[in-house]
N, C-alpha and C positions, 0 to 999 in steps of 0.2 A: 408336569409329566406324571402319568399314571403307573403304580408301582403293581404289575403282575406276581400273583403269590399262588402258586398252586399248593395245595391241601395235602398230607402225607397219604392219605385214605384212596384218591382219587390218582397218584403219579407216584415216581419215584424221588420227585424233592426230599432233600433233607433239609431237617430244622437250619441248618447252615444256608442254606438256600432261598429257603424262606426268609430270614432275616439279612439278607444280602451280605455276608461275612462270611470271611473265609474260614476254613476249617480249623486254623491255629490260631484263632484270634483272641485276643486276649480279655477277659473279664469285662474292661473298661470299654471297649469297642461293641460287643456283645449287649450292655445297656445300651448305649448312645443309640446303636441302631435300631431295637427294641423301641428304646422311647421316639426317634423320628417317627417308624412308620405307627406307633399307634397313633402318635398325635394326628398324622393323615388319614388312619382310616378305622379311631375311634365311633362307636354309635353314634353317641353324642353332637358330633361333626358331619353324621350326614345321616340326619332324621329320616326312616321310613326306606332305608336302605341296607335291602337282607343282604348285599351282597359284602358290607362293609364289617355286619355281623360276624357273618362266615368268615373273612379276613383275619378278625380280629382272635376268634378263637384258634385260629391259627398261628397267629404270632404270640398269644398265650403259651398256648401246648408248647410253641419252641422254645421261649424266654424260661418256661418251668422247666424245661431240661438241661438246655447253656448254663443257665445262672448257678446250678447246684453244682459243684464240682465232680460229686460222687456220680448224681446221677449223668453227669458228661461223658466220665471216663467208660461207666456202661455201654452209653449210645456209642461212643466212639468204636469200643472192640466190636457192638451189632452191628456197625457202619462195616467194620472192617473185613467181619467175617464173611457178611454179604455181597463183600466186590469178587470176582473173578482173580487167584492169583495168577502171580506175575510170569509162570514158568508154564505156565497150560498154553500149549504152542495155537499161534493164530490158525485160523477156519482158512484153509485153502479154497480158492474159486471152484466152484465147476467148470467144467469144460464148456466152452460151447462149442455149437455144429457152425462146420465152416462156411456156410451159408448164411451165421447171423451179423457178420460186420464188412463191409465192404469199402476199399479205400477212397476217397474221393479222386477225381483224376485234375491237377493243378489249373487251375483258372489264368488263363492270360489277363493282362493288364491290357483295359480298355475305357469309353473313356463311355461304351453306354453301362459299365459297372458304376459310376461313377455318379452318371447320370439316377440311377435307379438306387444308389442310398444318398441324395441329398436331402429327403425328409428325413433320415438318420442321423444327423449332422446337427451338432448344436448350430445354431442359428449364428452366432460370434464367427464359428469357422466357416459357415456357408458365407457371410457378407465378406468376410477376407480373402478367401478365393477369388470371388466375386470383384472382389477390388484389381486384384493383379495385374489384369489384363488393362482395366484404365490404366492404373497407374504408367504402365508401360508404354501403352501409344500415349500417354502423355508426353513422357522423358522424351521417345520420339519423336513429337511433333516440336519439345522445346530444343533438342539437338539440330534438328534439321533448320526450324527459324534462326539458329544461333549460327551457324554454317551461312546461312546466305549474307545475313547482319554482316558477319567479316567478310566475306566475297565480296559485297560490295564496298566494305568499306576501304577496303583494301586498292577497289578498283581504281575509289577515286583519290588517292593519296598517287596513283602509277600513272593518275594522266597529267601531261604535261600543262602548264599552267599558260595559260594564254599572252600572248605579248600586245603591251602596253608602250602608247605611243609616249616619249621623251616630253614631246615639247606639247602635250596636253596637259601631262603630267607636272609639267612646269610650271604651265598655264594656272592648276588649280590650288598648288602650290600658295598656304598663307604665309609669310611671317609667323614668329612664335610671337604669342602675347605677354605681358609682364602678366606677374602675381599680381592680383590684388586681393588683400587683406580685406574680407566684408563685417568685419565686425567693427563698432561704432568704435571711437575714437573719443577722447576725453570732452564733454562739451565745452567745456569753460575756457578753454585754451589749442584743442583740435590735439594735443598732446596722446601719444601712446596709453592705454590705460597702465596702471603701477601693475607690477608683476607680482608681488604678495598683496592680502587684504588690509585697507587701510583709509586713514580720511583722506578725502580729494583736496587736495591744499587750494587757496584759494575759496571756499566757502566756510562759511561763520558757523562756530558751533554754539548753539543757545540752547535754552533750559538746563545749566550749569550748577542749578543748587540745589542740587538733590544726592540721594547716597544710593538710590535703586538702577540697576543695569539690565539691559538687551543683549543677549548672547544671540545673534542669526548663523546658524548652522547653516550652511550649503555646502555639506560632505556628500549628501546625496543628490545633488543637482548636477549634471554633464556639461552646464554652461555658466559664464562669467556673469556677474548681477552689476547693476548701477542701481545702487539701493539708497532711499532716503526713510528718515524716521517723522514722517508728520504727525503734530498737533494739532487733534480735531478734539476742540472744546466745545460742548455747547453753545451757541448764541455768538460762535467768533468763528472767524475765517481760517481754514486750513493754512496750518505754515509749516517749514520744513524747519527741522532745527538739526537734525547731523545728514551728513554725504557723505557717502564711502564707496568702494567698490571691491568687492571679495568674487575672489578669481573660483572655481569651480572645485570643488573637494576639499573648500577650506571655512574656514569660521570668523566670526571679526565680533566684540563687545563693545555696547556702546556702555560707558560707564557717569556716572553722577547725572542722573536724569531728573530733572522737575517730577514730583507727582504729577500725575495726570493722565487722561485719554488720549493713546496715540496708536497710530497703525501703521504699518510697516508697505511702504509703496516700491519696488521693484524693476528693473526693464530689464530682460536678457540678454544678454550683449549677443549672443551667438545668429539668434533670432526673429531679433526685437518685440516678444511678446511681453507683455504689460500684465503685473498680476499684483495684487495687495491682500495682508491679512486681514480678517476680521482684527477688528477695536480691542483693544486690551488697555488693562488700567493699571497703571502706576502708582501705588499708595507709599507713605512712609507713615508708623508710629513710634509716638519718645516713650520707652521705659524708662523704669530707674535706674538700668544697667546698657541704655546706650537708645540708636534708633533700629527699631524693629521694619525692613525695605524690605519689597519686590526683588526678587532675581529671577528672571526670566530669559528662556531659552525658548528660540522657535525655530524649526526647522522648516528649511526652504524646499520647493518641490516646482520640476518644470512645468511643463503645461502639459504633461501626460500625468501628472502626477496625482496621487488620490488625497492629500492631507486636505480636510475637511474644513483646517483655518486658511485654507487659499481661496481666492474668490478671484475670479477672472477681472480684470479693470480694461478701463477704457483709455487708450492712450493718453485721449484729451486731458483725463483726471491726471496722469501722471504729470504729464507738460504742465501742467496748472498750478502743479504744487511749486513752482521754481525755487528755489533755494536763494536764502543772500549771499552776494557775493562780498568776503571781507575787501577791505580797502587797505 
């Protein structure tokens, strides 16, 4: 923003004026302002520009008279003696002739007044006028829909309800049906499944000599699992070596596992969907200070679920892995 300085020679500004400060300003404010506006409209800063010249010599002349105290106090009293005092009574009007002002005569309120200052109007208040009347036959046309909605609805709650014949009625009439339970039932014995997570008694638990453990988390699954841990070794036939069943937001560990390659086989009781993890491996190593095992956890997910170690199975696959049954 460009700083206006009029000249003493050319107006009535004063040195005070010129350097934007007021008349009792002190020493220290008198520099600072000095030095802002030369540094804006020094020559130097704006080559080939006489008007920056003229400026400057201007805020010279005033800074050479602020700065000095003695020469201040001079300017001060020729400031002073050159104002008008305070007691020289105000310049009364002239009269005018009573034919120079004439009153308006009151305007009624109309709505072509109205019409004839909307280009006057910021634009923000002409579109909200503008608005009012929508808005209004809006509320009206949703009061009036809202109005008939209950008229009617009203209507048909008052009409009577039509009479139904007895012995049709009779006629279509079922028996009530028993419950039945659709979720699968123990295989091995047609048995209730257990109601905590546990081994299915009656199946053989094998690969027995080992120190590393399976923790299968299904806190987050909504349905009960018939889970087996199969052994799939290279160059040999799929076998089942633990059965369990963990009921829905609960956990079960298989503990002292063989090393080795196994994956984790599944069926949902609720649903009967079939799902296995990806292969996981089993390792044990002996330090000097004991066996260095696997402990592993994996979390279970139904068949909406995103864990990236579940892979869809094939019933068949699950049926095929059958478990021994102890004797």
């Amino acid at each position: 923003m460009s700083v206006k300085i009029r000249p003493n020679r050319q107006s009535k500004a004063t040195h005070y004026e010129n350097l934007k400060v007021s008349e009792k300003a002190p020493e220290e404010v008198i520099k600072a302002a000095y030095r802002v506006l030369s540094m804006r409209w020094h020559p130097d800063k704006n080559p080939g520009d006489p008007r920056a010249v003229r400026i400057m010599r201007i805020l010279n002349e005033a800074y050479e008279v602020l700065s000095d105290p003695v020469k201040r106090l001079a300017y001060d009293a020729t400031l002073a003696g050159s104002r008008p005092s305070s007691s020289t009574p105000p310049r009364k009007p002239s009269p005018s002739p009573a034919s120079a002002w004439r009153p308006r005569p009151a305007r009624t309120f109309s709505f072509a007044i109205i019409l004839r200052n909307i280009g006057r109007w910021n634009p923000r208040w002409a579109l909200a006028c503008a608005a009012v009347p929508v808005v209004a036959f809006g509320v009206f046309i949703a009061g009036t829909a809202a109005r008939h909605y209950l008229a009617s609805r009203a209507e048909l709650q008052n009409t009577a309800p039509s009479q139904v014949d007895e012995t049709t009625l009779a006629a279509e009439t079922f028996p009530p049906q028993p419950f039945i339970d659709v979720r699968f039932t123990n295989p091995l014995d047609g048995q209730p499944w257990p109601k905590k997570a546990s081994y299915l008694t009656g199946f053989e638990k094998l690969a027995t000599s080992g120190y590393s453990s399976v923790t299968v988390d299904n806190s987050k699954n909504t349905s009960d699992v018939f889970l087996k841990l199969v052994s799939v070794e290279y160059h040999k036939p799929s076998k089942v070596v633990r059965v369990c069943f963990i009921p829905a937001r609960a956990a079960f560990t298989f503990y002292r596992i063989t090393p080795g390659r196994y994956e984790l086989r599944y069926d949902e009781v609720e649903d009967g969907a079939c799902l296995k993890t990806e292969t996981f491996v089993l390792s044990e190593t002996k330090r000097h200070q004991g066996v260095e095992c696997t402990q592993l956890r994996v979390p279970l997910y139904g068949v909406t679920g995103r864990s990236l170690s579940l892979l869809q199975s094939d019933e068949r696959e699950f049926i095929a892995a059958d478990p021994i049954a102890s004797r």
